[in-house]
Every structure is written in C-alpha cells, then in structure tokens.
C-alpha positions as CSV (number, residue, x, y, z in Angstrom):
1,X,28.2,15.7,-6.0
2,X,27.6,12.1,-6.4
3,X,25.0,10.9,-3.8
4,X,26.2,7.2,-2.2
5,X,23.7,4.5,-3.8
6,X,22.6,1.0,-2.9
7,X,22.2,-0.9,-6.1
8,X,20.3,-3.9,-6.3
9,X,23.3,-6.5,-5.8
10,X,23.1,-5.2,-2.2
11,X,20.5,-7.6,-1.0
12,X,19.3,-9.5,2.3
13,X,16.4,-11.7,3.1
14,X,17.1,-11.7,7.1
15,X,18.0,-8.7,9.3
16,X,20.9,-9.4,11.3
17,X,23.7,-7.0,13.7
18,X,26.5,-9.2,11.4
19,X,26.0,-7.9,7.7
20,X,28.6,-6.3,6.4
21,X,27.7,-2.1,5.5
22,X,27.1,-1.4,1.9
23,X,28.2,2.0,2.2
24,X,28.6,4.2,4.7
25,X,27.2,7.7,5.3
26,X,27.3,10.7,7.8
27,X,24.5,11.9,9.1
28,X,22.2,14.3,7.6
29,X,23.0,12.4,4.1
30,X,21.0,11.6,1.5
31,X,21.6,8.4,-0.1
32,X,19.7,6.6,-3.1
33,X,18.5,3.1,-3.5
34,X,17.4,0.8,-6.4
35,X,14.8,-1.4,-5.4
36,X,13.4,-5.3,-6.1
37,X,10.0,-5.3,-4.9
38,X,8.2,-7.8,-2.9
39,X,8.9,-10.7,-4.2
40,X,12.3,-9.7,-5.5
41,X,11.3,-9.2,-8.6
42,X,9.5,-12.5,-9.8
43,X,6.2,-11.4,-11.0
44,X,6.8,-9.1,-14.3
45,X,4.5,-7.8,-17.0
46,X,4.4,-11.4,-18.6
47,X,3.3,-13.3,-15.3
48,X,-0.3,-15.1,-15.5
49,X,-2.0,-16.2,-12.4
50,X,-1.2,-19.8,-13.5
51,X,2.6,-18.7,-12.9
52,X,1.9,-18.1,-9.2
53,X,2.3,-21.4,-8.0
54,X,5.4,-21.5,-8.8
55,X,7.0,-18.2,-6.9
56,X,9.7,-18.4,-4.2
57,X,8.4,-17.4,-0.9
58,X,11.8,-17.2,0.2
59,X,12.6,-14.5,-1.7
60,X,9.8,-12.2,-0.3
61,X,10.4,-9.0,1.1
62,X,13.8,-8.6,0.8
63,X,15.3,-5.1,2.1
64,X,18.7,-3.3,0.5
65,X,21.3,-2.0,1.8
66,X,22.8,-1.6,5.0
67,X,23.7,1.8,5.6
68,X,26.5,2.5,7.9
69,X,25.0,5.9,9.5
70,X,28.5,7.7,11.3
71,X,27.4,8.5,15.1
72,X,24.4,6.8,15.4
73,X,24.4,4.3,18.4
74,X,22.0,2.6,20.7
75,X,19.5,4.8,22.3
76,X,19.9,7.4,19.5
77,X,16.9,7.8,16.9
78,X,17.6,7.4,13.2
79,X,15.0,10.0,11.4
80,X,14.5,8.6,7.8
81,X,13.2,11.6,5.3
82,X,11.5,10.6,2.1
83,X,12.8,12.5,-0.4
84,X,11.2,10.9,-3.9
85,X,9.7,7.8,-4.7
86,X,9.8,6.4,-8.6
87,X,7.8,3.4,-8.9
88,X,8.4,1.3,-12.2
89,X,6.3,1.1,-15.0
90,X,4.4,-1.3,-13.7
91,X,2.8,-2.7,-10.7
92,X,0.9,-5.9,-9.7
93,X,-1.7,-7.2,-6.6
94,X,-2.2,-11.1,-6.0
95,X,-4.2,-13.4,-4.0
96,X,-1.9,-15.6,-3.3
97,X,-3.3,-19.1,-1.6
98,X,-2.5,-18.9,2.4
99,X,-2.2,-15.5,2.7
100,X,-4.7,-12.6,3.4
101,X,-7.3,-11.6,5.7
102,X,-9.4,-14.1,4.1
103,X,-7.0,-16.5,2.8
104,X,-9.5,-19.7,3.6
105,X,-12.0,-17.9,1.7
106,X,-9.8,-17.2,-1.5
107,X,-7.9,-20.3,-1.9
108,X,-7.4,-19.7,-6.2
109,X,-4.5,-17.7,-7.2
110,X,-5.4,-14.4,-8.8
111,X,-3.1,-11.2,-10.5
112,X,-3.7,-8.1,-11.3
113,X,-1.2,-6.2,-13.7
114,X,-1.3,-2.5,-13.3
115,X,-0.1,0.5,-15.6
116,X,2.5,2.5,-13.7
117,X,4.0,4.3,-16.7
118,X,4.0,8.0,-17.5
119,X,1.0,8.6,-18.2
120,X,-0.4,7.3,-14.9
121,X,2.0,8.9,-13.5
122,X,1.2,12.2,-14.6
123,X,-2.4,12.1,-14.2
124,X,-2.1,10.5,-10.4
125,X,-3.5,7.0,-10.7
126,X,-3.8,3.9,-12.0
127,X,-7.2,1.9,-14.0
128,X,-8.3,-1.1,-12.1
129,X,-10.7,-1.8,-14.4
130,X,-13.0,0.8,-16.9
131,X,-14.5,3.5,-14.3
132,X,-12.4,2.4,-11.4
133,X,-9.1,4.6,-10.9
134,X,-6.9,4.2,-8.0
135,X,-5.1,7.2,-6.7
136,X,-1.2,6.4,-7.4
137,X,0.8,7.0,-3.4
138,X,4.4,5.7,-3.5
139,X,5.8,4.5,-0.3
140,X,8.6,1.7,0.7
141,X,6.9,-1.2,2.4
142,X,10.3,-2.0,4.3
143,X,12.5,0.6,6.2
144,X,14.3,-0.8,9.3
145,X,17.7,-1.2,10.9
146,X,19.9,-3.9,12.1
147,X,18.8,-5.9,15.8
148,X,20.7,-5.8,18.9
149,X,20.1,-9.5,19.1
150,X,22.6,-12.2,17.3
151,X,21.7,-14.1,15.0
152,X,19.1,-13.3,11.9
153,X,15.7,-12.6,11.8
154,X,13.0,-12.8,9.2
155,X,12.3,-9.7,7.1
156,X,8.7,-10.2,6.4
157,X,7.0,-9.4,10.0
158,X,7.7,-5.6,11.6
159,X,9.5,-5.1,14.2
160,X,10.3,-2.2,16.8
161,X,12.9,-1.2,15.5
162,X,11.3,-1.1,11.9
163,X,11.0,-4.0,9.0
164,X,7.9,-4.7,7.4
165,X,5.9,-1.9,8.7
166,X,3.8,-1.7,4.9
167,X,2.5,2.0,6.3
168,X,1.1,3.9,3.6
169,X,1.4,7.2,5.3
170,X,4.9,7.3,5.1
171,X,4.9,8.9,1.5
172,X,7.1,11.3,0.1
173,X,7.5,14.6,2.4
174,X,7.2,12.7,5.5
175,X,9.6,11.3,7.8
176,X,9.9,8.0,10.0
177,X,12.0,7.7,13.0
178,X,13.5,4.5,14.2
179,X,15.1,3.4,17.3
180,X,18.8,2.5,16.8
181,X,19.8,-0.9,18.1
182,X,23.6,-1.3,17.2
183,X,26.0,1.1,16.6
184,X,25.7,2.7,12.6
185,X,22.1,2.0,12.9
186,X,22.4,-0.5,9.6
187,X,19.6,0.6,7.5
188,X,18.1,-1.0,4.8
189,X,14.8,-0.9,2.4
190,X,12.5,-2.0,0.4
191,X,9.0,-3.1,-0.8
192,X,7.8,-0.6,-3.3
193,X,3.9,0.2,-3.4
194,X,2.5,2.8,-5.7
195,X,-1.2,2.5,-3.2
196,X,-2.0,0.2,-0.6
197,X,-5.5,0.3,2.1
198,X,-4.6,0.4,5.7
199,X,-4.1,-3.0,6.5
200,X,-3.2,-4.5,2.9
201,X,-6.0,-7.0,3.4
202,X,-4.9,-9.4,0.6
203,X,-2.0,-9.5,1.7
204,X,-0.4,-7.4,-1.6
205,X,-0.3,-3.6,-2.7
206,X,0.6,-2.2,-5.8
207,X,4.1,-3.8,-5.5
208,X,6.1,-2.4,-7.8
209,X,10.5,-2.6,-8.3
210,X,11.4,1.5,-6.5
211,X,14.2,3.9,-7.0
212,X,14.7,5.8,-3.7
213,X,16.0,8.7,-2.6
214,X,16.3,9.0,1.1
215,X,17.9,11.5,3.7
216,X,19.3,9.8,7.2
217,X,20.1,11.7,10.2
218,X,21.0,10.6,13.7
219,X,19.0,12.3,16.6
220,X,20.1,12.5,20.2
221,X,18.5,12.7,23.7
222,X,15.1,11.2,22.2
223,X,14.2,8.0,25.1
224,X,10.7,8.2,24.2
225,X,11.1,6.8,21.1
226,X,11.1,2.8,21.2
227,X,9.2,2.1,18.3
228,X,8.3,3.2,14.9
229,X,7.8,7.1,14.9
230,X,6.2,9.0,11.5
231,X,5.2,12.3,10.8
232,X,3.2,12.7,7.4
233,X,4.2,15.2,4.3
234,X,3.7,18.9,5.5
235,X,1.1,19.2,2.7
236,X,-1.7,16.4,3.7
237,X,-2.5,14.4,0.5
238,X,-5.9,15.2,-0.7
239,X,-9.1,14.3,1.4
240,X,-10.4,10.7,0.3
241,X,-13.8,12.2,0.2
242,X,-17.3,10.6,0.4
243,X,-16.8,6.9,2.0
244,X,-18.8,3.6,2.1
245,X,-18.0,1.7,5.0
246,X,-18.7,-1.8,6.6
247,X,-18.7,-2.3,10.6
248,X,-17.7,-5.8,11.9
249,X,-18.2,-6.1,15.4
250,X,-16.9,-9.3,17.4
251,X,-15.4,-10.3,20.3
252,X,-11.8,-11.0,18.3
253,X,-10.4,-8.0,17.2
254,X,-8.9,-9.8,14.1
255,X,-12.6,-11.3,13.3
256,X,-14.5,-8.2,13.3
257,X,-12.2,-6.9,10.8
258,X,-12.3,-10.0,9.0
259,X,-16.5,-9.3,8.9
260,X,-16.0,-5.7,7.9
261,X,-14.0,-6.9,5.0
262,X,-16.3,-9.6,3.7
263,X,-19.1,-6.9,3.9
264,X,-17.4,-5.0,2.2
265,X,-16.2,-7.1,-0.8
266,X,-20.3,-8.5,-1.0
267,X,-21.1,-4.3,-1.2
268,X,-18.6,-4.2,-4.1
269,X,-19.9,-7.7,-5.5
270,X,-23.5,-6.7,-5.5
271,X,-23.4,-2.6,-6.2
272,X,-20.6,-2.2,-8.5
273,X,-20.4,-5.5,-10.3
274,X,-16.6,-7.0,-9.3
275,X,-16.2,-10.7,-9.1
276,X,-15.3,-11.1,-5.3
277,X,-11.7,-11.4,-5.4
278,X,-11.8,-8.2,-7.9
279,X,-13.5,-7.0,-4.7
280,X,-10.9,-8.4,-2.2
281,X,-7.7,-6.8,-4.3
282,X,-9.7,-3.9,-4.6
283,X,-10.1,-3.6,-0.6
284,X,-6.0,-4.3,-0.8
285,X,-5.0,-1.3,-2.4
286,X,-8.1,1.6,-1.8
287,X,-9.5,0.2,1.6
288,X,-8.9,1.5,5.3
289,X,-9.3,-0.5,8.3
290,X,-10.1,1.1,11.1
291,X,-10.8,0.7,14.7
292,X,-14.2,2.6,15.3
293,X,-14.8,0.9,19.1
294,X,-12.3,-0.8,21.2
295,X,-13.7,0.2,24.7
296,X,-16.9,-1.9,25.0
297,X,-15.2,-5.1,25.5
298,X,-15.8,-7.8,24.4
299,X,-17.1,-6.3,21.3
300,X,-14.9,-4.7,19.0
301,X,-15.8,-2.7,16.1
302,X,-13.8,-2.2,12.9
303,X,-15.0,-0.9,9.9
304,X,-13.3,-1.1,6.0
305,X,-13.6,2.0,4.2
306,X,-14.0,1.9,0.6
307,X,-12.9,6.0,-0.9
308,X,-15.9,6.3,-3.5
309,X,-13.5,9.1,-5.6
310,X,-12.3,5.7,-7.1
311,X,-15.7,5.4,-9.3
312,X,-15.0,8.7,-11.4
313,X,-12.8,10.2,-13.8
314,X,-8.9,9.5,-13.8
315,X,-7.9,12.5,-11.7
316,X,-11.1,11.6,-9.4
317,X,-12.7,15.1,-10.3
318,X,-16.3,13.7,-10.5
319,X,-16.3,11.3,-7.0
320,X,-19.8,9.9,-6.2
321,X,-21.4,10.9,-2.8
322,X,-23.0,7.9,-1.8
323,X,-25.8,4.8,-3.3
C-alpha cells in the first residue's frame, strides 16, 4: 500500500487557516514526509563559517505539508505518533551573530559540520571532536497545525497549538498531542535534529534535512488538552549518567540561566580544553537546562547539565564519573 507523502515542493514559511492541503488523510494514517532542515537547506557539507553571513533568515524554519486529517475539528486533539526518523548524512551547529542565549557574547560566526552517515548511525553517535561523541537522538524541531486566527503567522516561535516547539523528547516511539484549531487540523513539519540540549542554547542543534514517517489520529472528548501534550517512547532512552552541572541563580529567570551557561562553557574551556564557542555549541546539542528552584523568589536557580558519557568511547561504554 502506498503511504500518502509530503515531498519537499510542499513548503511554507508562515502558518496560516488559508493554505491549501497537500494531501489529505483519515485518521489513524500514517503519512511520510521529506524534510529541508532549518534553514531550508542552505548550509551543506561545503559551507565555511565565512558563508554564514550570507544565509536567508527568511527561509528558517520552514514546516511541510499540510495534512488534511478527515474528522478532526476544533476542540478535538490531533495525537502525532513518531514512527521513524532518518536524519541525512550529515548534520551542522552554528553560532550565528544575534542569536543564542549568549548572542552579545558570541558575535563571530562559527560551524560545525557533523558525520551523520552510516556508520554513526550504527554505532549511535556522532564525533565532535577526538574523545568527545555525542549520542545521535532524531527528533522534528517543528510539528504544528493550522491557527484559528486569519491571516499568517511566523513559523519560527511555538505556539499552543504546536510550531517551533525544538523538544528533544519527542523521539521516535513517543507521541505528541496537539490541540486542533480549524477543521482538518492542517498539519505540517519540520526541523530535523539528530541531538539537541534542553534549551538549544546557541540557538542550533544538529540540524540535519529528515525523512519522516508519522502516524495522525484524531481524539475526541479531550478539553484538557490546550497546549502541546507528549508522552516519551515506551522504552526510556538510556540514562545520561554521571553529570557536571552549573547553578545560575538570579532574580531574571532568563539570566540565571544565562550564568549557568557561561559557567558551564568556562568548566568546558578550562577542564576539557574547547575554545569557548566549541564550548557554547557543545552546551547546544549535549546540555540540559533545568529549573532546580523557582519558589524562593526573587531568586531563581537554573542549572546547565553537561552528560559526562560524551568524554568516552563511541558508544559511550567507558563514561567518566566526575573531575
């Protein structure tokens, strides 16, 4: 049986009620999607950080489809299953000037190339550089459906009824639940990382071009859910192990994770000998922000957490404990 597919031709840059369907679906469905990545494609193997300059920020983000879901309407839930993720052969992370965490500390445009090809595929994960190997987790960047509202809107930010969202939890085996806005739902997708941090700090992952294979089905009688729902793979991925972590405390939530990330790109700087935006697209794709206080206002605690399994062998068999 011959799945329906969104190819590539079947782009957007805005969300918007008005697109016309790309194909249309019942529900329970699984439908297949080749995918751009996040910058629609203009960083390849041959890009330099010299080229970076002159990239179309227009063109990021963009998100494929729609998909015309039969008996889905507003109020109803549109569960998303992720079926597979193939990531290309290769991926890439930037610092790209005015964006990031710490964008007015990293104004000079930086690229990483990384292997994504079979072999790194097969063993799990990817070389940043000699003794560094990060853990290869495919997820979409972008899953979201079309706003009740008229007119278009951007697709970089997220939104409640999906968009941008950049979770990296939402890998293969688990499921995402969206609230439908218009009748058909209209989804789309896109954004392919092969491993991302919570919080994507630099403002890239591993972005790599995806192919897709996803499974749509309209649920009923579900009021509760009026935002972005997931549920992880059945069989958790394995443990990150033995962490290092920085605390940034401050009264702006947004600054004490800024401090926990430039404490933890100096840790990387001064223990494991990266240059300090090494260090910051390092925190992109292995480190996890997370909220350690939030009740003893005004002083907010957030910590980045840097896996030490990534300073061992390729499969990550050998992780350090601690310094």
């Amino acid at each position: 049986m011959t799945r329906p597919h969104i190819s590539t031709s079947n782009i957007h840059l805005k969300w918007s009620r008005n697109l016309p369907p790309a194909v249309t679906v019942r529900s329970g469905d699984q439908v297949t999607f080749d995918l751009h990545d996040g910058l629609n494609n203009q960083i390849t193997p041959s890009t330099t950080a010299a080229d970076l300059a002159g990239l179309d920020s227009t063109q990021a983000d963009p998100a494929f489809g729609p998909v015309f879901v039969e008996g889905a309407e507003p109020g109803d839930v549109l569960r998303v299953d992720i079926l597979e993720l193939t990531p290309a052969g290769y991926g890439w992370t930037a610092i790209l000037p005015g964006f990031g965490l710490l964008c007015d500390e990293f104004p000079t445009p930086q690229l990483k190339l990384w292997d994504l090809s079979g072999p790194a595929i097969s063993r799990g994960s990817t070389e940043f550089k000699p003794g560094i190997f990060v853990p290869i987790r495919p997820f979409l960047g972008v899953m979201g459906l079309a706003p009740a509202v008229d007119g278009e809107l951007d697709t970089i930010p997220p939104y409640d009824w999906g968009g941008n969202l950049d979770c990296k939890h939402v890998t293969e085996g688990a499921s995402l639940r969206l609230p439908v806005q218009v009748a058909g739902a209209l989804f789309s997708c896109g954004d392919g990382h092969a491993a991302q941090g919570d919080g994507e700090v630099c403002g890239t992952a591993i972005e790599t071009p995806m192919r897709a294979r996803l499974r749509l089905t309209v649920e009923k009688d579900k009021p509760w859910i009026r935002s972005p729902h997931y549920m992880t793979a059945p069989k958790p991925e394995p443990t990150r192990g033995c962490e290092y972590a920085v605390v940034g405390i401050d009264a702006d939530l947004r600054e004490a994770a800024r401090k926990a990330l430039r404490g933890a790109i100096d840790w990387l700087a001064a223990e494991r000998a990266l240059s300090r935006a090494e260090a910051y697209m390092l925190c992109s794709v292995v480190a996890d922000l997370k909220i350690v206080e939030a009740v003893d206002m005004p002083h907010y605690a957030v910590a980045c957490a840097v896996p030490l399994a990534i300073f061992s062998s390729p499969s990550g068999a050998v992780a350090v404990q601690g310094e």
